[in-house]
Short mmCIF file of the C-alpha atoms (twelve columns), coordinates in Angstrom:
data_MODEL
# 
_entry.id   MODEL 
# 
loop_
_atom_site.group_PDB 
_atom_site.id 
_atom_site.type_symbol 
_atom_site.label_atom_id 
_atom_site.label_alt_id 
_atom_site.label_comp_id 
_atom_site.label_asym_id 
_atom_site.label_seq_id 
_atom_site.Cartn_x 
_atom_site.Cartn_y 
_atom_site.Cartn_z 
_atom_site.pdbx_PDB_model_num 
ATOM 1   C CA . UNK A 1   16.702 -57.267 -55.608 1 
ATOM 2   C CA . UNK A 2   16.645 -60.375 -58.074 1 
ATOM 3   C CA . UNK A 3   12.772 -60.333 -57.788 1 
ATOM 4   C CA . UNK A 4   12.559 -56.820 -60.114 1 
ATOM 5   C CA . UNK A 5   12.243 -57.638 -64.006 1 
ATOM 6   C CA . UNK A 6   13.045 -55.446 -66.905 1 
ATOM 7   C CA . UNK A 7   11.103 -57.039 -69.891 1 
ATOM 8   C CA . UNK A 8   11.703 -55.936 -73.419 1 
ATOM 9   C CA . UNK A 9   9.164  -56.857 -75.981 1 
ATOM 10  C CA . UNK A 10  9.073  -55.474 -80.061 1 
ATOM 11  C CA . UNK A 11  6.007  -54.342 -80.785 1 
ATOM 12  C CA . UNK A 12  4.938  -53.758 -84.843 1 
ATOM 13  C CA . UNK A 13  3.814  -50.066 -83.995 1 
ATOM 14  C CA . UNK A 14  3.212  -47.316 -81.408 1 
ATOM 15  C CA . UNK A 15  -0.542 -47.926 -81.319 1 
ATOM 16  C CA . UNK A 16  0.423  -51.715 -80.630 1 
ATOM 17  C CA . UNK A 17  3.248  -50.771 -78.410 1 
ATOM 18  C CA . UNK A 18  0.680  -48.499 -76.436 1 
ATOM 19  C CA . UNK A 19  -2.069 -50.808 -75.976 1 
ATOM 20  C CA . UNK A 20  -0.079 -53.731 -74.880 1 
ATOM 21  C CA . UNK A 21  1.576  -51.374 -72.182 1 
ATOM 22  C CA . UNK A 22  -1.463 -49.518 -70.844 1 
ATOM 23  C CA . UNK A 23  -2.788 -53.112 -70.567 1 
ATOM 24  C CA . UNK A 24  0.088  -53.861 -68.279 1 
ATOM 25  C CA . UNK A 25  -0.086 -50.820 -66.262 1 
ATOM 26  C CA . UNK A 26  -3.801 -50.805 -66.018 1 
ATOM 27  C CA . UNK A 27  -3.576 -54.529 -64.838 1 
ATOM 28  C CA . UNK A 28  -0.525 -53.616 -62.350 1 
ATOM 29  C CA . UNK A 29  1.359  -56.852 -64.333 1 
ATOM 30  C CA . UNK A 30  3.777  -53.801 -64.802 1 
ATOM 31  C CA . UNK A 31  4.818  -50.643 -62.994 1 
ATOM 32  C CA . UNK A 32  5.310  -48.509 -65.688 1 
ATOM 33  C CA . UNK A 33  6.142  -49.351 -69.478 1 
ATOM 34  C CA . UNK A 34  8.745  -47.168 -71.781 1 
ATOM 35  C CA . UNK A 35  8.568  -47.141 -75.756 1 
ATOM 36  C CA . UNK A 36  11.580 -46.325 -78.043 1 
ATOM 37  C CA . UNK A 37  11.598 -46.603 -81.496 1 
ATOM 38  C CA . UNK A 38  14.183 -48.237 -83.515 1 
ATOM 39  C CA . UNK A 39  15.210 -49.891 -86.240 1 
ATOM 40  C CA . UNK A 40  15.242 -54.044 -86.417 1 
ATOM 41  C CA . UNK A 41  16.871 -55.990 -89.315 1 
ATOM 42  C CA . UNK A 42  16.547 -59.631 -88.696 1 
ATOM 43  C CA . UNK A 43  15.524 -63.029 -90.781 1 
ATOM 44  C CA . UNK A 44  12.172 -64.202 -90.730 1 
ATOM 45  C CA . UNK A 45  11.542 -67.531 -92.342 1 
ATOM 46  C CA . UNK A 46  14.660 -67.396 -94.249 1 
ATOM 47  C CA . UNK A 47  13.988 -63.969 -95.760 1 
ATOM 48  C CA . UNK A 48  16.392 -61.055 -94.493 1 
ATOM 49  C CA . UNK A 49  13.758 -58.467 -93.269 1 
ATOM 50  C CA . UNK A 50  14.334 -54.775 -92.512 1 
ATOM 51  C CA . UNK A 51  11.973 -52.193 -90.624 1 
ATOM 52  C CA . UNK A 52  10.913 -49.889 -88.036 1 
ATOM 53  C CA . UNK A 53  9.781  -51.212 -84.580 1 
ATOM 54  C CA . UNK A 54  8.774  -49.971 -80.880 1 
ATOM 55  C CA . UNK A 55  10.479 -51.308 -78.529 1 
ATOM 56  C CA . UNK A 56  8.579  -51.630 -75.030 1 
ATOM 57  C CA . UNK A 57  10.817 -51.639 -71.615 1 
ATOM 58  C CA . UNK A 58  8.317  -53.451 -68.882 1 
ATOM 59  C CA . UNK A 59  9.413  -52.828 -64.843 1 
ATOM 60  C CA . UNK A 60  7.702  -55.800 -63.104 1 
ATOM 61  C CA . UNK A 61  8.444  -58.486 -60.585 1 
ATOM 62  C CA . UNK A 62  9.706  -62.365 -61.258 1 
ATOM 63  C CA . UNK A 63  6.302  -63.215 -59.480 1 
ATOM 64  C CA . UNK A 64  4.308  -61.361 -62.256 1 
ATOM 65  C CA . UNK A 65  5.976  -62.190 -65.292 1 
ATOM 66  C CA . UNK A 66  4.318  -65.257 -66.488 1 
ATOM 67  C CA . UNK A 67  0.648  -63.046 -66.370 1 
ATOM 68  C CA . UNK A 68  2.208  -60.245 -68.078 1 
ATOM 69  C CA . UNK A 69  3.911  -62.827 -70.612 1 
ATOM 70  C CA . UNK A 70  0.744  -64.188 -71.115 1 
ATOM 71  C CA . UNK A 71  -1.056 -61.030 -71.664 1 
ATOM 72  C CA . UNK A 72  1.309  -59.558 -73.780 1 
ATOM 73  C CA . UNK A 73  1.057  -63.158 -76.325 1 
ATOM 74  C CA . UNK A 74  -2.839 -62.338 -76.328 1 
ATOM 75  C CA . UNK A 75  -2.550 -58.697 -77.304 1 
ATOM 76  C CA . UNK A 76  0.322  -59.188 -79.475 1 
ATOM 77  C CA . UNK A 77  0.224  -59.024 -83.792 1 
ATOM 78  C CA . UNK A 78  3.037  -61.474 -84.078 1 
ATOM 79  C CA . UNK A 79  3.483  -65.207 -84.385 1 
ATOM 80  C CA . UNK A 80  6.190  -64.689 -82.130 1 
ATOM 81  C CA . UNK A 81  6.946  -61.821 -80.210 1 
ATOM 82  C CA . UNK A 82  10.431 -60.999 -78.919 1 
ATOM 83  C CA . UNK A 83  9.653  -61.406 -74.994 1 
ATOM 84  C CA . UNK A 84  12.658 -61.192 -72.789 1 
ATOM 85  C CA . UNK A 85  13.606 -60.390 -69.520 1 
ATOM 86  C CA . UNK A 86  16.681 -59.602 -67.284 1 
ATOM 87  C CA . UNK A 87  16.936 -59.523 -63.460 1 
ATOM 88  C CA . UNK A 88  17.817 -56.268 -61.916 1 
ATOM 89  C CA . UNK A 89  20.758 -56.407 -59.803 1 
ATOM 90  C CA . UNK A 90  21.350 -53.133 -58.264 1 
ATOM 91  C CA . UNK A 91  19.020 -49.488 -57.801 1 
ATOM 92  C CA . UNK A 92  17.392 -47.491 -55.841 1 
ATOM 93  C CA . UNK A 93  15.847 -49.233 -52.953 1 
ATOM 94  C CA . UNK A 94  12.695 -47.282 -53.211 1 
ATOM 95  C CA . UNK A 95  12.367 -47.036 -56.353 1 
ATOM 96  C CA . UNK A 96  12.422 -50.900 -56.512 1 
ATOM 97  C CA . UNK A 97  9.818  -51.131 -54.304 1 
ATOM 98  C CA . UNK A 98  7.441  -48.920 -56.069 1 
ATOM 99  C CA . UNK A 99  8.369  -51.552 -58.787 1 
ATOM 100 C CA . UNK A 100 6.861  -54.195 -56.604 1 
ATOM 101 C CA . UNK A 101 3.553  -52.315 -55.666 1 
ATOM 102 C CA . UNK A 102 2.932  -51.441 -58.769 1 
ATOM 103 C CA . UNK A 103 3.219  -55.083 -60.342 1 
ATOM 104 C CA . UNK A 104 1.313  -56.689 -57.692 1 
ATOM 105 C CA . UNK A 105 -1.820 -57.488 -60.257 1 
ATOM 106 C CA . UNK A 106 -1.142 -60.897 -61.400 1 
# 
Protein backbone atom coordinates (compact mmCIF):
# COMPACT_ATOMS: atom_id res chain seq x y z
CA UNK A 1 0.00 0.00 0.00
CA UNK A 2 3.06 2.50 0.39
CA UNK A 3 2.84 3.13 -3.43
CA UNK A 4 -0.72 5.34 -2.94
CA UNK A 5 0.01 9.22 -2.37
CA UNK A 6 -2.20 11.78 -0.82
CA UNK A 7 -0.75 15.18 -2.07
CA UNK A 8 -1.89 18.44 -0.61
CA UNK A 9 -1.13 21.55 -2.52
CA UNK A 10 -2.59 25.50 -1.59
CA UNK A 11 -3.88 26.89 -4.35
CA UNK A 12 -4.59 31.06 -4.41
CA UNK A 13 -8.32 30.40 -5.54
CA UNK A 14 -11.04 27.94 -6.62
CA UNK A 15 -10.61 28.75 -10.31
CA UNK A 16 -6.77 27.97 -9.70
CA UNK A 17 -7.54 25.12 -7.43
CA UNK A 18 -9.90 23.74 -10.30
CA UNK A 19 -7.71 24.00 -13.17
CA UNK A 20 -4.68 22.55 -11.62
CA UNK A 21 -6.91 19.48 -10.55
CA UNK A 22 -8.88 18.83 -13.73
CA UNK A 23 -5.35 18.98 -15.24
CA UNK A 24 -4.42 16.10 -13.01
CA UNK A 25 -7.43 14.10 -13.53
CA UNK A 26 -7.62 14.73 -17.19
CA UNK A 27 -3.87 13.63 -17.41
CA UNK A 28 -4.59 10.48 -14.99
CA UNK A 29 -1.30 12.06 -12.83
CA UNK A 30 -4.24 11.86 -10.25
CA UNK A 31 -7.32 9.77 -9.52
CA UNK A 32 -9.47 12.21 -8.32
CA UNK A 33 -8.66 15.72 -6.66
CA UNK A 34 -10.76 17.29 -3.50
CA UNK A 35 -10.86 21.19 -2.74
CA UNK A 36 -11.57 22.69 0.76
CA UNK A 37 -11.36 26.05 1.58
CA UNK A 38 -9.64 27.45 4.49
CA UNK A 39 -7.98 29.91 6.06
CA UNK A 40 -3.84 30.19 5.96
CA UNK A 41 -1.87 32.68 8.14
CA UNK A 42 1.76 32.26 7.52
CA UNK A 43 5.07 34.62 6.88
CA UNK A 44 6.08 35.39 3.56
CA UNK A 45 9.35 37.20 3.18
CA UNK A 46 9.33 38.32 6.67
CA UNK A 47 5.85 39.85 6.51
CA UNK A 48 3.07 37.97 8.67
CA UNK A 49 0.38 37.32 5.94
CA UNK A 50 -3.26 36.35 6.48
CA UNK A 51 -5.92 34.99 3.85
CA UNK A 52 -8.22 32.66 2.31
CA UNK A 53 -6.90 29.60 0.34
CA UNK A 54 -8.12 26.21 -1.45
CA UNK A 55 -6.66 23.56 -0.41
CA UNK A 56 -6.37 20.61 -3.09
CA UNK A 57 -6.19 16.77 -1.72
CA UNK A 58 -4.45 14.75 -4.86
CA UNK A 59 -4.95 10.55 -4.72
CA UNK A 60 -2.03 9.35 -6.92
CA UNK A 61 0.73 6.80 -6.90
CA UNK A 62 4.66 7.27 -5.68
CA UNK A 63 5.37 6.37 -9.44
CA UNK A 64 3.38 9.48 -10.65
CA UNK A 65 4.23 12.06 -8.35
CA UNK A 66 7.19 13.70 -9.81
CA UNK A 67 4.81 14.38 -13.31
CA UNK A 68 2.06 15.59 -11.27
CA UNK A 69 4.67 17.73 -9.13
CA UNK A 70 5.87 19.00 -12.15
CA UNK A 71 2.62 19.86 -13.63
CA UNK A 72 1.23 21.33 -10.78
CA UNK A 73 4.76 23.96 -10.57
CA UNK A 74 3.76 24.85 -14.32
CA UNK A 75 0.12 25.63 -13.66
CA UNK A 76 0.71 27.08 -10.38
CA UNK A 77 0.46 31.29 -9.46
CA UNK A 78 3.04 30.98 -6.76
CA UNK A 79 6.78 31.29 -6.41
CA UNK A 80 6.44 28.45 -4.29
CA UNK A 81 3.64 26.32 -3.89
CA UNK A 82 3.01 24.23 -0.77
CA UNK A 83 3.45 20.61 -2.47
CA UNK A 84 3.42 17.76 -0.06
CA UNK A 85 2.72 14.33 0.13
CA UNK A 86 2.12 11.42 2.62
CA UNK A 87 2.12 7.64 1.98
CA UNK A 88 -1.06 5.84 2.61
CA UNK A 89 -0.74 3.10 4.96
CA UNK A 90 -3.95 1.38 5.31
CA UNK A 91 -7.70 1.37 3.10
CA UNK A 92 -9.73 -0.21 1.14
CA UNK A 93 -8.02 -2.61 -1.11
CA UNK A 94 -10.12 -1.68 -4.03
CA UNK A 95 -10.44 1.44 -3.60
CA UNK A 96 -6.58 1.70 -3.67
CA UNK A 97 -6.43 0.17 -6.73
CA UNK A 98 -8.79 2.38 -8.53
CA UNK A 99 -6.16 4.87 -7.10
CA UNK A 100 -3.56 3.18 -9.19
CA UNK A 101 -5.58 2.99 -12.55
CA UNK A 102 -6.53 6.13 -12.38
CA UNK A 103 -2.91 7.69 -11.89
CA UNK A 104 -1.35 5.61 -14.43
CA UNK A 105 -0.75 8.86 -16.90
CA UNK A 106 2.67 9.91 -16.12
Amino acid sequence: MDDILLVYVTCANIEEARRIGQTLVGEKLAACVNLRAHETIYIWQGVPEHGEEIGLLAKTTRNAYPALQARVLELHSYELPCIVAWPITAGLPAYLDWVRAGSSGF
